[in-house]
C-alpha positions as CSV (number, residue, x, y, z in Angstrom):
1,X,103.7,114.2,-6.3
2,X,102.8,111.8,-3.0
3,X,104.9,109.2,-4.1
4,X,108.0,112.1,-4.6
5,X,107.4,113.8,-1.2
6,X,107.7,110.5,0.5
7,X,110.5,108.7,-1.2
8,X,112.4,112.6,-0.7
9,X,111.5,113.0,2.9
10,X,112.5,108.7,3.4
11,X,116.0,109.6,2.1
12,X,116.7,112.8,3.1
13,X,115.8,112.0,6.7
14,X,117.9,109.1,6.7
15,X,121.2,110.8,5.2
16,X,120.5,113.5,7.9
17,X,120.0,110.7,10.4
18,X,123.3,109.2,9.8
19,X,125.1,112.0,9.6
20,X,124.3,113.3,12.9
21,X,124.2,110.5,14.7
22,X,127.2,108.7,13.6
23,X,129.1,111.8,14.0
24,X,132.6,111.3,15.6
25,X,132.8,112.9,19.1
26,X,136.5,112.9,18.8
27,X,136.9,114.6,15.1
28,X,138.5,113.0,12.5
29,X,140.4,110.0,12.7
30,X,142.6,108.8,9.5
31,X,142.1,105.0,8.4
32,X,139.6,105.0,11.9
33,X,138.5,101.5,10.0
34,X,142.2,100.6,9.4
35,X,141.7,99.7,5.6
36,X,144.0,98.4,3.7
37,X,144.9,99.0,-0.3
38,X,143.0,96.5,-2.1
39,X,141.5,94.2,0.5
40,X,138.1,94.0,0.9
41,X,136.9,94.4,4.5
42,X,134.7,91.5,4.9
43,X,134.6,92.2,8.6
44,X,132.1,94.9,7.3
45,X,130.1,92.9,4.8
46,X,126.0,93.2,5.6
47,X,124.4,90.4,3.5
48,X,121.1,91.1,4.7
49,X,121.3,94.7,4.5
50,X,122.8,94.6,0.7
51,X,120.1,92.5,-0.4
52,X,117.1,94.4,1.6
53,X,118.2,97.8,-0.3
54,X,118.5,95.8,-3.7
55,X,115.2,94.1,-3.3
56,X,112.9,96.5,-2.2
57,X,113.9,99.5,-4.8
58,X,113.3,96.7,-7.2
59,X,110.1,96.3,-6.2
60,X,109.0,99.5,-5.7
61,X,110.1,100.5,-9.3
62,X,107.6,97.3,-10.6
63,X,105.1,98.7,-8.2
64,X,105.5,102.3,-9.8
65,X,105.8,100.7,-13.6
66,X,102.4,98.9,-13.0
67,X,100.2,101.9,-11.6
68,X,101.5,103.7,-14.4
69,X,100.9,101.7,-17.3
70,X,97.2,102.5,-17.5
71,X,98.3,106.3,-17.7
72,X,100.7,105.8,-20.5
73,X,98.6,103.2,-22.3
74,X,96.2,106.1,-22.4
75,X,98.4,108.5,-23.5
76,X,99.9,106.6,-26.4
77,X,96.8,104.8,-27.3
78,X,96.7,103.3,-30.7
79,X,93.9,104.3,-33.2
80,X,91.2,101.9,-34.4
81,X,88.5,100.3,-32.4
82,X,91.1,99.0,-30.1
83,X,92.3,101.8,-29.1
84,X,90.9,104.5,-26.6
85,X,89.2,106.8,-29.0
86,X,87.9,105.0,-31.6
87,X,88.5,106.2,-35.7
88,X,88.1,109.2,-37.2
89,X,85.1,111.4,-36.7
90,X,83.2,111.9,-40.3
91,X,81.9,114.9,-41.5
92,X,79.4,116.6,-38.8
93,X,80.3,114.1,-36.0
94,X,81.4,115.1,-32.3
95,X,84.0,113.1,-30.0
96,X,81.8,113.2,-27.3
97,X,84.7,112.6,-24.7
98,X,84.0,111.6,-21.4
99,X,85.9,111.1,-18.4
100,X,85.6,107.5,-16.9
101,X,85.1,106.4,-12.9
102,X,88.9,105.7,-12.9
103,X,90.0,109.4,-14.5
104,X,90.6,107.8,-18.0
105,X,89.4,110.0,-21.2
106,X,87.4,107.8,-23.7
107,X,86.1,109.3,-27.5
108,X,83.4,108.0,-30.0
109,X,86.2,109.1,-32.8
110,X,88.7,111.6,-32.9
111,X,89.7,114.9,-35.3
112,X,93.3,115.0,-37.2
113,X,94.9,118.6,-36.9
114,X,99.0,119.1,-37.8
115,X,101.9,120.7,-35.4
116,X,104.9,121.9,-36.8
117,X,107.9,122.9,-34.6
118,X,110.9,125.4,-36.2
119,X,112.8,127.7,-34.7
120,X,111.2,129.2,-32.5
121,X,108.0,129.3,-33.6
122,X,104.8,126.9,-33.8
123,X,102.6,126.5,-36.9
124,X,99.1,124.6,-36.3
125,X,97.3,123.3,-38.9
126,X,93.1,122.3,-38.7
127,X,93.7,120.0,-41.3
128,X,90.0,121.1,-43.1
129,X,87.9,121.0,-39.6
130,X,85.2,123.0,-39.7
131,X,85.9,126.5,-37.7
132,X,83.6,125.9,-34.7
133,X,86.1,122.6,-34.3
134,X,89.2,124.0,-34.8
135,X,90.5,127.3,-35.6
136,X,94.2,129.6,-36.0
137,X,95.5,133.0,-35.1
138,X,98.1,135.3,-33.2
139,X,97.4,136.8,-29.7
140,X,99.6,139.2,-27.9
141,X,101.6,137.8,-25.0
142,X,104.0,139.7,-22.6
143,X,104.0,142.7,-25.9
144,X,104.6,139.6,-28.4
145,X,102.3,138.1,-31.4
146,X,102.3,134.5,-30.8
147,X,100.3,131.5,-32.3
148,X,97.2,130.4,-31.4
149,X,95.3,127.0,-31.7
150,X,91.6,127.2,-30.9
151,X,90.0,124.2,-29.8
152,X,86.2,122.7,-29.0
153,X,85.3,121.2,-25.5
154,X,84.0,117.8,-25.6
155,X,86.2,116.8,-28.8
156,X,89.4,114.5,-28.8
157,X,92.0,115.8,-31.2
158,X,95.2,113.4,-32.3
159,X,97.9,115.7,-33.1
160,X,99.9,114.8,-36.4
161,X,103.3,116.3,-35.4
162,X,107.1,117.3,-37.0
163,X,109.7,120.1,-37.0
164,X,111.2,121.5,-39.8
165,X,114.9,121.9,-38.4
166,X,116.0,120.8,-34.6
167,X,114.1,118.4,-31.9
168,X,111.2,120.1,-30.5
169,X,108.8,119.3,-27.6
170,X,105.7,120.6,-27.3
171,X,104.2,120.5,-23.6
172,X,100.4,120.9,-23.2
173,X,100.9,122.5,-19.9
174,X,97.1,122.1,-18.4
175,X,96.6,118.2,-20.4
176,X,100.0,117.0,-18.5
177,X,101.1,116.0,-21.9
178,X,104.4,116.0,-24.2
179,X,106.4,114.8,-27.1
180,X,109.7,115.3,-29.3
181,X,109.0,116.5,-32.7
182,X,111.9,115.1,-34.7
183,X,113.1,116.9,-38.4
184,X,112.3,114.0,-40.8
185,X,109.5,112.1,-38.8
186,X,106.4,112.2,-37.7
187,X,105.6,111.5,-34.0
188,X,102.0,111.8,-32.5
189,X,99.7,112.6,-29.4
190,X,96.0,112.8,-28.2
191,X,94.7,115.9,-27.2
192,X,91.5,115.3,-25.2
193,X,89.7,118.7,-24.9
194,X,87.3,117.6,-21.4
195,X,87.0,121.5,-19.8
196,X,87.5,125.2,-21.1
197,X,90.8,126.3,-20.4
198,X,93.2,128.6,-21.6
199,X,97.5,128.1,-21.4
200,X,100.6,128.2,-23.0
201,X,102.0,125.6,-24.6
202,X,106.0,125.6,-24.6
203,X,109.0,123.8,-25.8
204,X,110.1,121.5,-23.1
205,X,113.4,120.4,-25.5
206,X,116.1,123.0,-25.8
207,X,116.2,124.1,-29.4
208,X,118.6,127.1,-29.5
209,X,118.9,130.9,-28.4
210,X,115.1,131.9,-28.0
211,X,114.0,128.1,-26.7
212,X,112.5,129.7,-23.6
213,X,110.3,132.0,-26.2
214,X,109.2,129.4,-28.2
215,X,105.5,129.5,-26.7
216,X,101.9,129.3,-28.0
217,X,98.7,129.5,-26.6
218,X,95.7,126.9,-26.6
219,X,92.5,127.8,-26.1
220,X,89.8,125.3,-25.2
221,X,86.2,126.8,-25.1
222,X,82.9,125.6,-26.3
């Protein structure tokens, strides 16, 4: 949000800037720079301005891809010892997530549950966990029955995901999280339950008439 409030307010004040102040006292003037069909006015040519705005863009994008690439590596870790929650949790055993010094979620294992997007409706699936780990329903919303996935604070879930029909996205509102679901394939994402919280989870890719209804809440408590 810092970085888009201050590339917004660099632009928009300098496109006001220059509008104002190079405003013509005299109104308009036709051809004011006396152009010419298909000749380039080199008169007007700014090396050292055309490379400045080239080059530093450029290097704010690497700047922006490197702080970044800790987040996503996060997000999209792999699964194994290498990655940032370990294997699969056995019979009995907890996540125990934790939040490190640098905001990064880290998991002793994880738990498998299924989403499946159709239209317009979510199905969750615990995938065998015991109830007190993860657990279905329906809760009324806004005079609506609509799915709900219960989930256990302190445990990492990995979300094995598809959709039976169209492309999906389901958007973890409060984890800051999303992903296509794609008919045919299966696409994936960690859900790290750190704090009790209750939202709705919606479809962030336009599926169809009732897209905007296509909601389910998620319900983290210990």
């Amino acid at each position: 949000i810092l970085w888009s409030v201050l590339v917004g307010v660099v632009t928009f004040g300098w496109i006001y800037h220059h509008s104002f102040y190079y405003r013509s006292s005299e109104g308009e003037q036709p051809n004011v720079d006396e152009l010419e069909v298909g000749v380039f006015p080199r008169e007007n040519d700014n090396l050292r301005l055309e490379i400045t705005w080239t080059v530093l863009p450029t290097l704010l994008i690497v700047y922006l891809t490197y702080i970044s690439w800790a987040p996503l590596d996060a997000v999209w870790s792999q699964v194994g010892e290498d990655g940032w929650h370990g294997d699969v949790c056995a019979d009995g055993q907890s996540s125990s997530n934790y939040i490190d010094d640098e905001g990064y979620v880290h998991s002793e294992c994880y738990h498998e549950i299924g989403i499946t997007g159709q239209q317009w409706f979510w199905e969750f699936d615990c995938m065998g966990l015991s109830e007190d780990l993860c657990s279905t329903g329906f809760t009324t919303f806004e005079g609506e029955s609509k799915p709900q996935l219960n989930l256990k604070t302190g445990e990492t879930y990995f979300a094995n995901m598809t959709s039976r029909d169209v492309i999906h996205a389901p958007k973890f509102t409060n984890f800051g999280i999303m992903e296509d679901v794609v008919p045919g394939q299966n696409t994936y994402l960690w859900l790290p339950a750190t704090e009790e919280v209750a939202f709705l989870m919606m479809c962030a890719e336009y599926c169809g008439d009732n897209h905007a209804y296509m909601t389910a809440k998620i319900n983290v408590e210990d």
